[in-house]
PDB file of N, CA, C and O in Angstrom:
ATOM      1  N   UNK A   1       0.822  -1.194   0.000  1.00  0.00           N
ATOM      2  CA  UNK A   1       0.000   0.000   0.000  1.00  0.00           C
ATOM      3  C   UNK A   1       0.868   1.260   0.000  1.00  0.00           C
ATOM      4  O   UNK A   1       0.549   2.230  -0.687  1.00  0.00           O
ATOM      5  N   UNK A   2       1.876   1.251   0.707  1.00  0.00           N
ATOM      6  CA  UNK A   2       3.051   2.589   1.044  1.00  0.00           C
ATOM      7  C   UNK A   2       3.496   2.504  -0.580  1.00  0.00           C
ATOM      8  O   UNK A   2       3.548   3.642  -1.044  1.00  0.00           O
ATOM      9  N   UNK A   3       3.748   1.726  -1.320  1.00  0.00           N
ATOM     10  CA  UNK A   3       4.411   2.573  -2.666  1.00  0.00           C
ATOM     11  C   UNK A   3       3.380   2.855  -3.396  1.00  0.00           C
ATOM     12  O   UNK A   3       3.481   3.806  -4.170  1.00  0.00           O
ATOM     13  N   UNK A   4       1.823   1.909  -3.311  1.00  0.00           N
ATOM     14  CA  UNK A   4       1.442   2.816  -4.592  1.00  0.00           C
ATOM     15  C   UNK A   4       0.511   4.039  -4.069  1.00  0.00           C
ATOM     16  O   UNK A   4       0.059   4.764  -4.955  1.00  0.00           O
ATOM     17  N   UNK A   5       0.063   4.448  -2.275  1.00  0.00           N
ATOM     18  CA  UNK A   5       0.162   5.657  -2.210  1.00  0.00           C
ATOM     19  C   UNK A   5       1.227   6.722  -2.867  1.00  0.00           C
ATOM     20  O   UNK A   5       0.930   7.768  -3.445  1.00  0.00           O
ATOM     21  N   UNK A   6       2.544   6.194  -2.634  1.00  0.00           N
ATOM     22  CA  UNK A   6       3.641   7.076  -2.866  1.00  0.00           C
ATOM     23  C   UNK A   6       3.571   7.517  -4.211  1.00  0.00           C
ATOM     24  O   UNK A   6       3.512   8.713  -4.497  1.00  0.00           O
ATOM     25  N   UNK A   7       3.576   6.502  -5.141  1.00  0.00           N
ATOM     26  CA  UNK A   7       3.030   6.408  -6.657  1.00  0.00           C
ATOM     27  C   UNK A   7       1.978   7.681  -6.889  1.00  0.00           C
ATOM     28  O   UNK A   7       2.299   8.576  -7.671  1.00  0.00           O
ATOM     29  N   UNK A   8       1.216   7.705  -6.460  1.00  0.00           N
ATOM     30  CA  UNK A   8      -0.387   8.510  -6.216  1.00  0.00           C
ATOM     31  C   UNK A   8      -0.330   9.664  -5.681  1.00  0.00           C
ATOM     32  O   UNK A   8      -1.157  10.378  -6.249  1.00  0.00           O
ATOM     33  N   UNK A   9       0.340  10.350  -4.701  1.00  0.00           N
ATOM     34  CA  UNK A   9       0.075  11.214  -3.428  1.00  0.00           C
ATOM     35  C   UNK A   9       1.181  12.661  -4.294  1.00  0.00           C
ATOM     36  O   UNK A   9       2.299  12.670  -4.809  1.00  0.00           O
ATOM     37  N   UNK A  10       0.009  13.805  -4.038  1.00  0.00           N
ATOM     38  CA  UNK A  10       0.988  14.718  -4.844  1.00  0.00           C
ATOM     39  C   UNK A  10       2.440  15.513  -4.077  1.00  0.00           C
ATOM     40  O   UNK A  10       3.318  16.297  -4.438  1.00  0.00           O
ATOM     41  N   UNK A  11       2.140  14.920  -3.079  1.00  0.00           N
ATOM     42  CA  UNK A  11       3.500  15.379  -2.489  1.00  0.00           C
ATOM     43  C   UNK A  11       4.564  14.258  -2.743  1.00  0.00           C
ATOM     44  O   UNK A  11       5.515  14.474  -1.992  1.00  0.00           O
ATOM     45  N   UNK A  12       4.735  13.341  -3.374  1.00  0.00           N
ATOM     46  CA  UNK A  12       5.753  12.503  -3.193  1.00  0.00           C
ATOM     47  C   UNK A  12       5.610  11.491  -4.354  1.00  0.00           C
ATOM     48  O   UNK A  12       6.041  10.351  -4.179  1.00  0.00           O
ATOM     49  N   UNK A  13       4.923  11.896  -5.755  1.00  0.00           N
ATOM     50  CA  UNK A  13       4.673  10.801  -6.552  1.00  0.00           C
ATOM     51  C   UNK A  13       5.649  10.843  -6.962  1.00  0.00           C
ATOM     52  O   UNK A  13       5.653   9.863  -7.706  1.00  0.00           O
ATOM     53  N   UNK A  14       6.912  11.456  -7.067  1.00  0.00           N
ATOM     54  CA  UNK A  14       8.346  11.389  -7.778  1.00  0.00           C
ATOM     55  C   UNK A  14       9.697  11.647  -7.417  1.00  0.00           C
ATOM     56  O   UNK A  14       9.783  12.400  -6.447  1.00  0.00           O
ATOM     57  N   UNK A  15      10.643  11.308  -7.830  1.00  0.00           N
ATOM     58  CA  UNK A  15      11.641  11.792  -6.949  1.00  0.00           C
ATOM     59  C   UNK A  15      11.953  13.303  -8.067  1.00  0.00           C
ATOM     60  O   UNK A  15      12.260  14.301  -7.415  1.00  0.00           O
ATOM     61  N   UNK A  16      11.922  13.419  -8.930  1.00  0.00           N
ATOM     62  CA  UNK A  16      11.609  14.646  -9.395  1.00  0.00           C
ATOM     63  C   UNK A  16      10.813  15.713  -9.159  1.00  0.00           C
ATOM     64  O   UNK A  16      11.090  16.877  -9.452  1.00  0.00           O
ATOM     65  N   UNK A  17       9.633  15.252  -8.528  1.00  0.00           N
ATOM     66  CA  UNK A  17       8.215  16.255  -7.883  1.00  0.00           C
ATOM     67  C   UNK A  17       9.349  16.139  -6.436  1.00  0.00           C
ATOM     68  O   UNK A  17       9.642  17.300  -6.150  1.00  0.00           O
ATOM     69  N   UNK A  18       9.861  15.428  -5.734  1.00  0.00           N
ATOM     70  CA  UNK A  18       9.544  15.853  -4.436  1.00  0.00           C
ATOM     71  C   UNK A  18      11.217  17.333  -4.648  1.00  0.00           C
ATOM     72  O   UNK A  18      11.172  18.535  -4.384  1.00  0.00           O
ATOM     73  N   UNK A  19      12.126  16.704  -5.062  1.00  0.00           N
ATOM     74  CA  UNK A  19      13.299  17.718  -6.180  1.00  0.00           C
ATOM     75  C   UNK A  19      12.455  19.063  -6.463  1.00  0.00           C
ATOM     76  O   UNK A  19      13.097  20.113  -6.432  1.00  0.00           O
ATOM     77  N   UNK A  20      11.533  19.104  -6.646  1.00  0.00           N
ATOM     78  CA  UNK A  20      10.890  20.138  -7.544  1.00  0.00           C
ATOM     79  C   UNK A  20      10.622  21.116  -6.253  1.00  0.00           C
ATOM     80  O   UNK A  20      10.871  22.296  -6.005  1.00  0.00           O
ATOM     81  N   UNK A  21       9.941  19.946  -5.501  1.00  0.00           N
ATOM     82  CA  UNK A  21       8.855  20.479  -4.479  1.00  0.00           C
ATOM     83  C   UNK A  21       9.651  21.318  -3.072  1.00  0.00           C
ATOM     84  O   UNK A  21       9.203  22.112  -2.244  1.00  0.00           O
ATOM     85  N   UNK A  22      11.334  20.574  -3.320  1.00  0.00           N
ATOM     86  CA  UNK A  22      12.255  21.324  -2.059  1.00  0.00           C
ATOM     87  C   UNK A  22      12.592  22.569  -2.328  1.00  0.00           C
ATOM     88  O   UNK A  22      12.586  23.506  -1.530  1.00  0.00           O
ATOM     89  N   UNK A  23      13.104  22.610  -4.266  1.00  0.00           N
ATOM     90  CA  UNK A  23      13.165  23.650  -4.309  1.00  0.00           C
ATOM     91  C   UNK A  23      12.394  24.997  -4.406  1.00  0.00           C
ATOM     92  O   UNK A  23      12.851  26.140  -4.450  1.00  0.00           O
ATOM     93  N   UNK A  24      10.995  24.527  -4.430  1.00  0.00           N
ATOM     94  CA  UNK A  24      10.192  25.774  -4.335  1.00  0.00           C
ATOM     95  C   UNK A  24      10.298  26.236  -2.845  1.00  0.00           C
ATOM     96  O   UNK A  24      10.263  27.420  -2.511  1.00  0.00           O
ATOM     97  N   UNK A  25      10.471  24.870  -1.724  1.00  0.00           N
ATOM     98  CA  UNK A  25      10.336  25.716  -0.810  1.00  0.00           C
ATOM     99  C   UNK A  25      11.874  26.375  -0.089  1.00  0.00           C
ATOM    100  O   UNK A  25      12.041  27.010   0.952  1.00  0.00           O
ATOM    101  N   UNK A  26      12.917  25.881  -1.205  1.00  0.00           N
ATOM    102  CA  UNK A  26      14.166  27.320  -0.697  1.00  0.00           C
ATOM    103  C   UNK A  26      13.655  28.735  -0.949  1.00  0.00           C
ATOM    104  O   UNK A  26      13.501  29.791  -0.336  1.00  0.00           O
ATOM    105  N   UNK A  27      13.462  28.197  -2.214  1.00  0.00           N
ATOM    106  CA  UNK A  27      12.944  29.934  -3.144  1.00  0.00           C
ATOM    107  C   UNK A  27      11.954  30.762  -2.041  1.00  0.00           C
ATOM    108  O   UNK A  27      12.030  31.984  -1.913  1.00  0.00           O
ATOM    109  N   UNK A  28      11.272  30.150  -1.476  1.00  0.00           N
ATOM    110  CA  UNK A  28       9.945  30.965  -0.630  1.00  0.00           C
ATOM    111  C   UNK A  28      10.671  31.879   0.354  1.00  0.00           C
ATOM    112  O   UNK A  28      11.871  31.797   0.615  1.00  0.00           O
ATOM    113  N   UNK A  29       9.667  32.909   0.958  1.00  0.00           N
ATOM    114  CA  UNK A  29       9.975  33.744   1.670  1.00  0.00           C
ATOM    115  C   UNK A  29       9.818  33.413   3.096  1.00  0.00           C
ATOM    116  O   UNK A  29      10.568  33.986   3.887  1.00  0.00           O
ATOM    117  N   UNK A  30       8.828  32.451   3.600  1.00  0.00           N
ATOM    118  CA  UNK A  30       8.464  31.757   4.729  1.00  0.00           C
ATOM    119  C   UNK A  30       8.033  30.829   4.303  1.00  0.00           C
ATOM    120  O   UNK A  30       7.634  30.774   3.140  1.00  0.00           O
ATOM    121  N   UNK A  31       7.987  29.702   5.241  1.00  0.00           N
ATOM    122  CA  UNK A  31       7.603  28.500   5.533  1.00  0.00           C
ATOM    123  C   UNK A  31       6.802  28.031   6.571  1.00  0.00           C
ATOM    124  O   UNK A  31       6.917  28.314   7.763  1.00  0.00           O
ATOM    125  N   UNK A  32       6.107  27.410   6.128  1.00  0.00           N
ATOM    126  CA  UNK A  32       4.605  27.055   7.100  1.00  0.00           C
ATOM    127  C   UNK A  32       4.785  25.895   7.838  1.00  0.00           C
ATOM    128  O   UNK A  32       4.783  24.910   7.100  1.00  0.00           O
ATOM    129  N   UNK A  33       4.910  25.683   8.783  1.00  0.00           N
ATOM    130  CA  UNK A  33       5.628  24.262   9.560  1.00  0.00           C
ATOM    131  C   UNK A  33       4.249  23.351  10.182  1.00  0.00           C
ATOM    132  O   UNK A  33       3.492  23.999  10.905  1.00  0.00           O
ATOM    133  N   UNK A  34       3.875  21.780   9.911  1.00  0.00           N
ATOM    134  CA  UNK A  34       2.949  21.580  10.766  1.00  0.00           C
ATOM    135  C   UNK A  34       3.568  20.574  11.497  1.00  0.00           C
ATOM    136  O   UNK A  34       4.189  19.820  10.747  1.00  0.00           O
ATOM    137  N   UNK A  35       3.657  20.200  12.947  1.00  0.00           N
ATOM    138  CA  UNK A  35       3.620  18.870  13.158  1.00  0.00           C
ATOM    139  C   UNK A  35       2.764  18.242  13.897  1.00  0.00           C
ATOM    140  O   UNK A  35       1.994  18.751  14.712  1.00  0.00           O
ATOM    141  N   UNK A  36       2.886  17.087  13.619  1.00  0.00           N
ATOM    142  CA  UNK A  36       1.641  15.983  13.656  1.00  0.00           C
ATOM    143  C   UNK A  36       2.276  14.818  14.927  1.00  0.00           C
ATOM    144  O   UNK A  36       3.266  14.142  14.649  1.00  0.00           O
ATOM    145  N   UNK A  37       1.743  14.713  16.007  1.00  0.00           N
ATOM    146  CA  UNK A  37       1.772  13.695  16.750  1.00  0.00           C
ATOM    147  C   UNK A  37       1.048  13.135  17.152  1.00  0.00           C
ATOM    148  O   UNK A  37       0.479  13.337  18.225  1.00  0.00           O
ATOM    149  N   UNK A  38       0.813  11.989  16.146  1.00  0.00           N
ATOM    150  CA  UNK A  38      -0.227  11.170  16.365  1.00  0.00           C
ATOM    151  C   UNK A  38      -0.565   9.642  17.086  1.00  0.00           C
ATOM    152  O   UNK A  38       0.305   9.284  17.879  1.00  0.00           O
ATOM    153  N   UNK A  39      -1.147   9.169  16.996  1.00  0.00           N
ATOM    154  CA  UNK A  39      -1.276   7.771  17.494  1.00  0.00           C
ATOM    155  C   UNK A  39      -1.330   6.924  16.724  1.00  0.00           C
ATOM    156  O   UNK A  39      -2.180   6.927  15.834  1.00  0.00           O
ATOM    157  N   UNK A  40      -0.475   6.014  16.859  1.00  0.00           N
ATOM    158  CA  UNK A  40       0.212   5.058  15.495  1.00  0.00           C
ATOM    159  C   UNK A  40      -0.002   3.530  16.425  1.00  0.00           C
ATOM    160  O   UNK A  40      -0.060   3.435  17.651  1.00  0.00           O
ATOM    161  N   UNK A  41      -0.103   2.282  15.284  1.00  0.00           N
ATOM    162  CA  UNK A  41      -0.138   1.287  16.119  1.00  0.00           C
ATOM    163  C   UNK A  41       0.893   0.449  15.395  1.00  0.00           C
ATOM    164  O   UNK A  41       1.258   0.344  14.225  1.00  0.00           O
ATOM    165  N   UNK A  42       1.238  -0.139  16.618  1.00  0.00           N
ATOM    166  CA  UNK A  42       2.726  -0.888  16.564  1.00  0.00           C
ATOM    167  C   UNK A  42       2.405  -1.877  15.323  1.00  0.00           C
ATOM    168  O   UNK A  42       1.354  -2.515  15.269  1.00  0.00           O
ATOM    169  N   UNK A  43       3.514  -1.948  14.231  1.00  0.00           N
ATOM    170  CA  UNK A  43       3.244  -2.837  13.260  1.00  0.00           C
ATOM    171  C   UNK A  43       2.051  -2.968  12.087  1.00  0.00           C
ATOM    172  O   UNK A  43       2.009  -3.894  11.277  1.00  0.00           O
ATOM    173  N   UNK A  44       1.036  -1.803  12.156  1.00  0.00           N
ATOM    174  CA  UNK A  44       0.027  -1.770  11.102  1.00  0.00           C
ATOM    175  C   UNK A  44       0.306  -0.413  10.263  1.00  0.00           C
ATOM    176  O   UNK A  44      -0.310   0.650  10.343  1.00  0.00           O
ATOM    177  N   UNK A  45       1.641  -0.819   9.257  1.00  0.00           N
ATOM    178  CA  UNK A  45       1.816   0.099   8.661  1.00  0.00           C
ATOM    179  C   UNK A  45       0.719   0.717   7.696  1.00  0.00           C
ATOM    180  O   UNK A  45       0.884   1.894   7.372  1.00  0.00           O
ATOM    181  N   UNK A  46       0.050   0.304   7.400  1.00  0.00           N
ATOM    182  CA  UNK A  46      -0.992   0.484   6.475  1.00  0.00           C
ATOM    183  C   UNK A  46      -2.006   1.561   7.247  1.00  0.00           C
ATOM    184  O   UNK A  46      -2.325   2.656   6.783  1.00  0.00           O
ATOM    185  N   UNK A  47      -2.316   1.174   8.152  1.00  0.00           N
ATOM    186  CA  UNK A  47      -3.251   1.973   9.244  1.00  0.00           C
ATOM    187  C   UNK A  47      -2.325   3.236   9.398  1.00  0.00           C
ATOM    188  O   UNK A  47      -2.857   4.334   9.561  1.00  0.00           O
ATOM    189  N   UNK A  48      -1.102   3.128   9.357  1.00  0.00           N
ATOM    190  CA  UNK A  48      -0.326   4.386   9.913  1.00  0.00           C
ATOM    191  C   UNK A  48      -0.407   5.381   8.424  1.00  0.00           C
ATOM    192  O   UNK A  48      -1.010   6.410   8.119  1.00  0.00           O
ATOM    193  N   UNK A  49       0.214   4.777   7.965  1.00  0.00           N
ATOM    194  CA  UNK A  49       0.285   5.467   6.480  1.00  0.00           C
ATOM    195  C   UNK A  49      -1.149   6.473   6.705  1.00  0.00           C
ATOM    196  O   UNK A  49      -1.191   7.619   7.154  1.00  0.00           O
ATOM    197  N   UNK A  50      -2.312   5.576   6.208  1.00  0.00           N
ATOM    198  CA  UNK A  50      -3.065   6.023   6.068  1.00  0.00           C
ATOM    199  C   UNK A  50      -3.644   7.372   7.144  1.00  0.00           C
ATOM    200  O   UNK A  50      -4.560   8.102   6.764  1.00  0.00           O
ATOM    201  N   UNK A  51      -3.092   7.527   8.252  1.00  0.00           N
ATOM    202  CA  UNK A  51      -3.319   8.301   9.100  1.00  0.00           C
ATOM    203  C   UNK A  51      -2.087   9.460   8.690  1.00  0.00           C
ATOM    204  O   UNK A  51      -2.332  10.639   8.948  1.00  0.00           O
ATOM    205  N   UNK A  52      -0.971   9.157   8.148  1.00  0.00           N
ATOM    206  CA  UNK A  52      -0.560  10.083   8.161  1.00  0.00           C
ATOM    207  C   UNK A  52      -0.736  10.578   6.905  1.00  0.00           C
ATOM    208  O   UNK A  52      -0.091  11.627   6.928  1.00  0.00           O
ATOM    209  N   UNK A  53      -1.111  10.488   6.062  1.00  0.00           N
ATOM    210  CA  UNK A  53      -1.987  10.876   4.334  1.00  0.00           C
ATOM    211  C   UNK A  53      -3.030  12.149   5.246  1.00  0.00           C
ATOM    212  O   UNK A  53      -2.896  13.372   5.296  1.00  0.00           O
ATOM    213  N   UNK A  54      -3.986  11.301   5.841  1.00  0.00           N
ATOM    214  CA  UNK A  54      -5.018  12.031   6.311  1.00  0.00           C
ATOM    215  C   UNK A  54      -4.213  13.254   7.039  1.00  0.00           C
ATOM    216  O   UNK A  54      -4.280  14.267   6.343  1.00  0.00           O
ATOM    217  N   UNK A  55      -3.669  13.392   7.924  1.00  0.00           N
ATOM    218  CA  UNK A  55      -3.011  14.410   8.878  1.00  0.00           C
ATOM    219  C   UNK A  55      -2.249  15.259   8.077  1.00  0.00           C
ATOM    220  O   UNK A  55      -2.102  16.390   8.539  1.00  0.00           O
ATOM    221  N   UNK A  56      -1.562  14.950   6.668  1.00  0.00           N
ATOM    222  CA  UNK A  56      -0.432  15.471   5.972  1.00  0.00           C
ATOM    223  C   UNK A  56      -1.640  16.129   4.735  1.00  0.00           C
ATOM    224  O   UNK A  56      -1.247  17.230   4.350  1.00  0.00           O
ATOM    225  N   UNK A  57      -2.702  15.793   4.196  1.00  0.00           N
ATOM    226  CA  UNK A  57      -3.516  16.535   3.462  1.00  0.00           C
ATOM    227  C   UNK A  57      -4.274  17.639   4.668  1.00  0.00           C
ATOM    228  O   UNK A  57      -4.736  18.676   4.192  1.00  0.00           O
ATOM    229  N   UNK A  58      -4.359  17.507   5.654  1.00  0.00           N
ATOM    230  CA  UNK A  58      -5.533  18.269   6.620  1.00  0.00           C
ATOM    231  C   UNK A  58      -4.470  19.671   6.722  1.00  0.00           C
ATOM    232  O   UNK A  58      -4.805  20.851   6.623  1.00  0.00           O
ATOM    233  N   UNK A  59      -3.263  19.177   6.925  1.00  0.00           N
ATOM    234  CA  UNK A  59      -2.285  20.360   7.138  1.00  0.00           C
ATOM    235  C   UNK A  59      -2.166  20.999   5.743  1.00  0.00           C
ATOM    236  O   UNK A  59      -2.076  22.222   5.638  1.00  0.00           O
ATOM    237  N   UNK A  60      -2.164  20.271   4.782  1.00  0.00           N
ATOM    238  CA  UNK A  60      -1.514  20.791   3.288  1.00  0.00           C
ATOM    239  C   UNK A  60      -2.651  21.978   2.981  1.00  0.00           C
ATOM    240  O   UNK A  60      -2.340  22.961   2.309  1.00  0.00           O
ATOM    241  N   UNK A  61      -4.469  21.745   3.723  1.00  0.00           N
ATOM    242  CA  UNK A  61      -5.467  22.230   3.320  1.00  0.00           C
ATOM    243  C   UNK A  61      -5.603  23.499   4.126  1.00  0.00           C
ATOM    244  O   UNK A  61      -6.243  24.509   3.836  1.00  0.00           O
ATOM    245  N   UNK A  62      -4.960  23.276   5.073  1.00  0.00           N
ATOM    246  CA  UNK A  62      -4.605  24.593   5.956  1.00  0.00           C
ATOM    247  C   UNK A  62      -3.329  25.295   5.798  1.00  0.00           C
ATOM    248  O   UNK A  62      -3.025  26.020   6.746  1.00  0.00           O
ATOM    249  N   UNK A  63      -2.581  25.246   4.893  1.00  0.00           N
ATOM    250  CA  UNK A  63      -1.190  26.529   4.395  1.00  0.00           C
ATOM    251  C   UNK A  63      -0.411  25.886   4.731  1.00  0.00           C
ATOM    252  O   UNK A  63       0.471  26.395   4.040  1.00  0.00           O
ATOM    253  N   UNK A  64       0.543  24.416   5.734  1.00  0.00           N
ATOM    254  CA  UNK A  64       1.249  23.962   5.885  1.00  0.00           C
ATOM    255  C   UNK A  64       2.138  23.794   4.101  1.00  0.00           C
ATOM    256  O   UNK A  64       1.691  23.383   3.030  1.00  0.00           O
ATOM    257  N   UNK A  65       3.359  24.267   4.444  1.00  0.00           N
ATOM    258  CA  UNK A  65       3.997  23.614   3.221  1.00  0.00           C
ATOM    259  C   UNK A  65       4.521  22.415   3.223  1.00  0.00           C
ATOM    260  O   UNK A  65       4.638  21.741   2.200  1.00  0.00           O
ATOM    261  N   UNK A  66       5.053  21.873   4.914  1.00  0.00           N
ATOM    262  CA  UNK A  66       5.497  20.998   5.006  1.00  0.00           C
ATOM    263  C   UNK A  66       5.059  19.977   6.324  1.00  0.00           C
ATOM    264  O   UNK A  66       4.558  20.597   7.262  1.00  0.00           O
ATOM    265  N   UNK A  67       5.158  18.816   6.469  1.00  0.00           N
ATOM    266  CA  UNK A  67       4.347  18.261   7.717  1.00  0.00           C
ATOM    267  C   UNK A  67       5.828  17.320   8.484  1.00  0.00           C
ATOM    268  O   UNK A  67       6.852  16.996   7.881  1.00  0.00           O
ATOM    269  N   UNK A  68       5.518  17.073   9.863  1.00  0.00           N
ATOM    270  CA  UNK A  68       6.569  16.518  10.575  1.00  0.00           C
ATOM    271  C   UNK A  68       6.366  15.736  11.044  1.00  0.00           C
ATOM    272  O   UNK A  68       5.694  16.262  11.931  1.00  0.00           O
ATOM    273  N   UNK A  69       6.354  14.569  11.309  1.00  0.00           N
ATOM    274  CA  UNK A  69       6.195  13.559  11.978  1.00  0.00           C
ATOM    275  C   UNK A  69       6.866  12.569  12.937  1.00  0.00           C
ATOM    276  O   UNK A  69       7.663  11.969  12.215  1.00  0.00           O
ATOM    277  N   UNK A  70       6.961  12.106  14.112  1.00  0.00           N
ATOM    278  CA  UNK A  70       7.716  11.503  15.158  1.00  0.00           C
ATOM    279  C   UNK A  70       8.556  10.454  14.355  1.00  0.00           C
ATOM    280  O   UNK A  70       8.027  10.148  13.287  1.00  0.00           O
ATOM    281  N   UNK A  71       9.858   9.775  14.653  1.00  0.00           N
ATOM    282  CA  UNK A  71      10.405   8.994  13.737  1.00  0.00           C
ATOM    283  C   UNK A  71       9.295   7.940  14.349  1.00  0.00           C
ATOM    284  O   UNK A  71       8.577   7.921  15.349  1.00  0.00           O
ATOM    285  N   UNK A  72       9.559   6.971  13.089  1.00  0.00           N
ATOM    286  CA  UNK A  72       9.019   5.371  13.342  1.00  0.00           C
ATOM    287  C   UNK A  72       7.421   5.910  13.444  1.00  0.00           C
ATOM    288  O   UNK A  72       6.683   5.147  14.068  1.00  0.00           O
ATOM    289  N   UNK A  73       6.937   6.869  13.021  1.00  0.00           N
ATOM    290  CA  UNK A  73       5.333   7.210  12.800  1.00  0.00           C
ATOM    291  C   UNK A  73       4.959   5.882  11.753  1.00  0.00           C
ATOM    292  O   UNK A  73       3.768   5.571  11.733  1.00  0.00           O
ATOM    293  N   UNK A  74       5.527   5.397  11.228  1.00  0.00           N
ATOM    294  CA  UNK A  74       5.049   3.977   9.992  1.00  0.00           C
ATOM    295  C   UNK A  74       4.901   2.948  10.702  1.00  0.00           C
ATOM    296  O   UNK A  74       3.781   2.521  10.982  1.00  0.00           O
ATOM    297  N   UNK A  75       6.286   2.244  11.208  1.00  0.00           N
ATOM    298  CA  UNK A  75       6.343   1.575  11.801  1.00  0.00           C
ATOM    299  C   UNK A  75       5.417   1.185  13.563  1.00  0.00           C
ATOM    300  O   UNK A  75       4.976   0.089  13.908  1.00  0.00           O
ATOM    301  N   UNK A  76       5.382   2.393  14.294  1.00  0.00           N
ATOM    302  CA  UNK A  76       5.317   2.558  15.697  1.00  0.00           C
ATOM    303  C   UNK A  76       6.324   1.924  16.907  1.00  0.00           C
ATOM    304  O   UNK A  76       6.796   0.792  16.807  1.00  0.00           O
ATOM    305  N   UNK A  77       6.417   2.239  17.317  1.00  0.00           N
ATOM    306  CA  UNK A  77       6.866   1.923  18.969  1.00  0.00           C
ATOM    307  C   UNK A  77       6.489   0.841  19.832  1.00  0.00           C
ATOM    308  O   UNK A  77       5.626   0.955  20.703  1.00  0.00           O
ATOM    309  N   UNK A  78       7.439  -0.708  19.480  1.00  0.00           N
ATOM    310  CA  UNK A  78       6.704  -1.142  20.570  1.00  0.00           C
ATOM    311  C   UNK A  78       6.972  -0.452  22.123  1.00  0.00           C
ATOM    312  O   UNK A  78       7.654   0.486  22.539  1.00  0.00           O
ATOM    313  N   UNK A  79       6.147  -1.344  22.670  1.00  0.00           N
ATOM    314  CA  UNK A  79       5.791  -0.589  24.475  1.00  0.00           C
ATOM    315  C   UNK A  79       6.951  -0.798  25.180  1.00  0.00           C
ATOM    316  O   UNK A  79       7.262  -0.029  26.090  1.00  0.00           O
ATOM    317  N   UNK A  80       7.723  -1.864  24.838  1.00  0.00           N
ATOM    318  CA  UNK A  80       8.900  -1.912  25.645  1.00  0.00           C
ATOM    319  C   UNK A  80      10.028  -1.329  25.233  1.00  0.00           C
ATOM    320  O   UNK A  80      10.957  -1.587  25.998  1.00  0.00           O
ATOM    321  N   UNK A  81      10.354  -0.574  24.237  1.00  0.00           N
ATOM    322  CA  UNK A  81      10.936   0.221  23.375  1.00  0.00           C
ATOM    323  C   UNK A  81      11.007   1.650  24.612  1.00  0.00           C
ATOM    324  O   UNK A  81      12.097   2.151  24.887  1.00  0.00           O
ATOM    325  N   UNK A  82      10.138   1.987  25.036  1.00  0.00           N
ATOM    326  CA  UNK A  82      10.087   3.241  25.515  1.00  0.00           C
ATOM    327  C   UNK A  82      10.119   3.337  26.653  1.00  0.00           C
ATOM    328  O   UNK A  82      10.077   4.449  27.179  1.00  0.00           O
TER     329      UNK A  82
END
């Protein structure tokens, strides 16, 4: 599911779009920062993805140019990890 979102998703369908997409945001005058800390479940990358699509368009729809996310937001954290 993670590549052919990636395939699909206009922030990241290319390594040329996303190339494209850094350099518009050197060129800019400000930058719109969002980050996202969300609740991810250990091992259902698919579920995560999909939460962070949702969280990374909600910001894109509100002026964010760019979105941030905790490492291992795909993966998650197991409990004894932390």
């Amino acid at each position: 599911m993670l590549t052919a979102w990636l395939g699909k998703n206009k922030f990241f369908n290319t390594s040329l779009n996303c190339v494209t997409h850094a350099i518009k945001l050197v060129n800019m005058s400000f930058l719109r920062l969002a980050l996202a800390q969300i609740d991810t479940c250990v091992g259902n990358i698919d579920s995560n993805v999909e939460k962070v699509v949702k969280y990374a368009t909600c910001a894109a729809n509100n002026g964010a140019n760019m979105v941030v996310f905790p490492e291992m937001t795909l993966t998650g954290y197991p409990i004894e990890d932390l």
